[in-house]
C-alpha atoms as one frame of an Amber mdcrd trajectory, in Angstrom:
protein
 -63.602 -25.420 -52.969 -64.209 -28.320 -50.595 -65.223 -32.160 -52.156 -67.695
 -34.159 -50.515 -71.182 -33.469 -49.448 -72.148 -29.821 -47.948 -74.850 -29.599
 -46.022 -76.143 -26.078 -44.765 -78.955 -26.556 -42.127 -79.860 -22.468 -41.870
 -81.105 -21.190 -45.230 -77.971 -18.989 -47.099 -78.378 -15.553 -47.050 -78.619
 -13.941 -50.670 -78.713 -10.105 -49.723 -80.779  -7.642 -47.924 -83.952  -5.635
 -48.889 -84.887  -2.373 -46.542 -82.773  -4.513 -43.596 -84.260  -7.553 -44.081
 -82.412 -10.286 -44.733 -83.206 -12.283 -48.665 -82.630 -16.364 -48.189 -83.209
 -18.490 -51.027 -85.838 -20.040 -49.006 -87.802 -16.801 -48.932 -87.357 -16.414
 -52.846 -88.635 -20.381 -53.260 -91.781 -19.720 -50.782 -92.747 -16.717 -53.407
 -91.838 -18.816 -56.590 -94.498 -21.226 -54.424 -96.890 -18.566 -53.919 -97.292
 -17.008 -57.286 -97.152 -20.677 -58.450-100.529 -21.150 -56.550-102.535 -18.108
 -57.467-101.343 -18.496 -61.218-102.780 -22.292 -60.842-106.202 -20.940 -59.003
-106.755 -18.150 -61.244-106.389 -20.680 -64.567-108.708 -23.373 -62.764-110.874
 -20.715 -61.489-111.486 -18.919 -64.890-112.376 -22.321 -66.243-115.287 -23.177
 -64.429-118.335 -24.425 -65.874-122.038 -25.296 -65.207-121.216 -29.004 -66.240
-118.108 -29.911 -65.329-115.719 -31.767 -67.366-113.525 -34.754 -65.874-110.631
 -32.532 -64.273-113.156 -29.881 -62.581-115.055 -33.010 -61.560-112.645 -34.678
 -59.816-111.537 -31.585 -58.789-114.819 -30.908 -56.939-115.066 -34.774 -55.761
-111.711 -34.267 -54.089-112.349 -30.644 -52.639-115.972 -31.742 -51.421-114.431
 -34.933 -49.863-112.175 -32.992 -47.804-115.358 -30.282 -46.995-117.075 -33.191
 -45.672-114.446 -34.608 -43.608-113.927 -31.400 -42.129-117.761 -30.822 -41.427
-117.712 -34.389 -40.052-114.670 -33.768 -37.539-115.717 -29.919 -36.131-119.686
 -31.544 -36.370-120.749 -27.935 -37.736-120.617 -26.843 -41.540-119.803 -22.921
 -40.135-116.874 -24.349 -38.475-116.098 -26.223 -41.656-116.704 -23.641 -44.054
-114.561 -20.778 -41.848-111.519 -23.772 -41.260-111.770 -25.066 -44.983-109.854
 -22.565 -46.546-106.848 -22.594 -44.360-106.736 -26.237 -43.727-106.218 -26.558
 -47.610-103.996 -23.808 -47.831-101.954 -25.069 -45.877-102.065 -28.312 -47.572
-101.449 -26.807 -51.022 -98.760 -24.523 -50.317 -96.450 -27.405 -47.984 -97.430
 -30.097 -50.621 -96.362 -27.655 -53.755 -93.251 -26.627 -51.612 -92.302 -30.206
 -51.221 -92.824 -31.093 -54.867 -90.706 -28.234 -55.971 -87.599 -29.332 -54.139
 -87.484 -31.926 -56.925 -87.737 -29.391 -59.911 -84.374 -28.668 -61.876 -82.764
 -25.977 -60.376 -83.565 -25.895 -56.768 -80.566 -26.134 -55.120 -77.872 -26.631
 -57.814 -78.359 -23.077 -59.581 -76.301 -20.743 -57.864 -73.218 -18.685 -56.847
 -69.690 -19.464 -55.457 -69.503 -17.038 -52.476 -65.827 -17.127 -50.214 -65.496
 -20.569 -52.181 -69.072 -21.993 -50.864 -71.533 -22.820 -53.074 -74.712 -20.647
 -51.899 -77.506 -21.954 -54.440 -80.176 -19.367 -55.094 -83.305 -21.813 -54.596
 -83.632 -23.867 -51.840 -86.484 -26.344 -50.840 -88.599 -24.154 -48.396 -89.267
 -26.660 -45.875 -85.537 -27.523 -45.028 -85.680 -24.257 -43.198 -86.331 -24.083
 -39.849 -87.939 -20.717 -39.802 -90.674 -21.424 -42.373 -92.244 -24.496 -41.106
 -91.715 -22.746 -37.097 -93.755 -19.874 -39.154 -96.741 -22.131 -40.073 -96.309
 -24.172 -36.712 -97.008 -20.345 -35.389-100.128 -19.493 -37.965-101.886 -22.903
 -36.796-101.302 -22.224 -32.903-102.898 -18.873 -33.127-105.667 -19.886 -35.250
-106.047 -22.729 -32.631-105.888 -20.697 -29.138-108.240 -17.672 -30.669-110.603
 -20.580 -32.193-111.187 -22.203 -28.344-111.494 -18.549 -27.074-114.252 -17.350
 -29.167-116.183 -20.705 -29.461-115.930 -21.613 -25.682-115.663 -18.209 -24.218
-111.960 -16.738 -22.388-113.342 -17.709 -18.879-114.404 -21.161 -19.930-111.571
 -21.901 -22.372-108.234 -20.773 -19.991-110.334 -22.839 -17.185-109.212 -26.195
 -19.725-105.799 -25.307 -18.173-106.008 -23.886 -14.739-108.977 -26.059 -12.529
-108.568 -24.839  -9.279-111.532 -27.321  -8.472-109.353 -30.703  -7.624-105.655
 -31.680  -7.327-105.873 -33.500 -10.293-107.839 -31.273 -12.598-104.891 -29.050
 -11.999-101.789 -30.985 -12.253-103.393 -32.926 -15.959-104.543 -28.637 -16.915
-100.897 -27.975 -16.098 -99.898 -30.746 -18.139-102.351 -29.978 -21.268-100.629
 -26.230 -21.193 -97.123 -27.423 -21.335 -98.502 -29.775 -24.258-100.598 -27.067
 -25.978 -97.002 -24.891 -26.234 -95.247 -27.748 -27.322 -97.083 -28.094 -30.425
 -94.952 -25.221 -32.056 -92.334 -27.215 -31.535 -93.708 -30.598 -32.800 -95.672
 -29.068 -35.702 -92.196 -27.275 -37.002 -89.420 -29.480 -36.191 -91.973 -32.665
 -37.681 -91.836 -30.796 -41.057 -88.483 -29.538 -40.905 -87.175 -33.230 -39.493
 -88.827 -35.134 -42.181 -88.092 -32.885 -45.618 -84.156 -32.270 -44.526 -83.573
 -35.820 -43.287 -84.993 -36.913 -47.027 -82.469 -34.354 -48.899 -79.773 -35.360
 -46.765 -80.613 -38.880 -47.924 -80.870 -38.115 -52.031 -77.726 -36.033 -51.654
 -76.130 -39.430 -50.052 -77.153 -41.542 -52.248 -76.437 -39.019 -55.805 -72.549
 -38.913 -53.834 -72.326 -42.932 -53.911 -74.503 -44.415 -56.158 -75.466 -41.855
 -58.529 -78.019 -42.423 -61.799 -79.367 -45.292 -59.577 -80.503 -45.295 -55.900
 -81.316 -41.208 -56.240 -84.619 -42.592 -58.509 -86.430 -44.624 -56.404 -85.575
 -42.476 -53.316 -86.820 -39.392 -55.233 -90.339 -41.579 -55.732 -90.128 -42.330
 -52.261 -90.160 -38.214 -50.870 -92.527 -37.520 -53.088 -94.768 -39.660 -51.436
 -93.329 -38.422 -48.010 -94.090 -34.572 -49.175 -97.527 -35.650 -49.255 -97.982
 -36.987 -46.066 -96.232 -34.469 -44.217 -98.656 -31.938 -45.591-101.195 -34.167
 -44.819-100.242 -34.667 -41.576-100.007 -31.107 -40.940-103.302 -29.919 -41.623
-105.140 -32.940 -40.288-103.365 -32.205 -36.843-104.440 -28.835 -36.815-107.676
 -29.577 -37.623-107.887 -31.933 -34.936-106.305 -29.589 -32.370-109.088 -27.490
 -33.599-111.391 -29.797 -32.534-109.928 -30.247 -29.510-109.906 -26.587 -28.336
-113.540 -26.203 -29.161-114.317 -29.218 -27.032-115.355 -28.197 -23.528-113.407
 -29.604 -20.496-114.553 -33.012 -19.015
């Protein structure tokens, strides 16, 4: 067994189901899941005609967000088609993020060839999840400019054969339009590993004490970076709708 600090950048591999492979990330993303639909069916079956407080601010926050949506897109049947992945997307990263901090994830687990291989792991410390949702926003991104512009009109954003210069900056806009899986996925994956590399630091040195405030500070983090995530897709959204200048 090996002292210090350990830290595994690929998710560990728990076993195999039909040939494909069973990480502890993949079991944490459906501990996330069924934690969502349990929470939407028990809000959901609650509803009333006159709302109390939570189901009020509930529906002050929700309609906030429906506005600002509406506002960005400047059409409610954009807004109301987006709305419900935009705040899935929220939900699910933001819940992910939370969970890292519940009892358990990462320190329940099983010696394997004298590693430690814990059997949760915070979802968005692997690479392949948030590359996943980095590729669920690009395609609902590219198919969103192609019906609402038109194929002709929208791959013409890239490839102006009019000027010089409407080429070389379409050129550049493609290149920039492919690099967004990698922004959107390493972004997430940068900023929720670099954070548990930091608590697991600081529990190693100064444990009881620094691992507090640090923890206050990621939660914090979580929510931006979910945040962050599905305001940039809405606004690449709105920028593949927008016809070329």
């Amino acid at each position: 067994m090996n002292d210090g600090i350990h830290v595994a950048l690929a998710a560990e591999k728990l076993g195999t189901f039909l040939g494909v492979p069973i990480t502890n990330t993949l079991i944490t993303s459906w501990i996330v899941v069924a934690l969502l639909v349990v929470l939407a069916i028990y809000f959901g079956s609650r509803l009333k005609i006159i709302p109390g407080r939570v189901q009020t601010t509930l529906e002050l926050l929700f309609g906030f967000v429906y506005d600002y949506i509406t506002e960005t897109l400047e059409s409610r049947k954009l807004a109301q088609a987006f709305f419900p992945l935009l705040v899935t997307l929220f939900l699910f990263i933001l819940t992910a993020n939370l969970l890292e901090f519940t009892p358990g994830i990462g320190s329940v687990g099983f010696f394997h060839e004298e590693e430690f291989a814990p059997l949760f792991r915070s979802v968005n410390t692997d690479l392949n999840v948030t590359l996943a949702l980095a590729a669920i926003a690009f395609v609902v991104i590219e198919i969103t400019g192609v019906v609402v512009l038109g194929f002709k009109k929208y791959l013409g954003k890239f490839f102006n054969i009019h000027s010089g210069i409407g080429f070389v900056v379409g050129i550049i806009d493609l290149f920039s339009e492919l690099a967004r899986l990698i922004s959107f996925s390493f972004r997430l994956f940068g900023n929720i590993i670099a954070g548990e590399i930091l608590i697991l630091v600081a529990v190693y040195f100064v444990p009881y004490i620094a691992p507090v405030p640090l923890m206050a500070f990621e939660v914090f983090v979580g929510f931006i970076q979910a945040a962050i995530f599905s305001v940039l897709t809405l606004f690449f959204i709105k920028l593949a709708i927008a016809e070329a200048h």
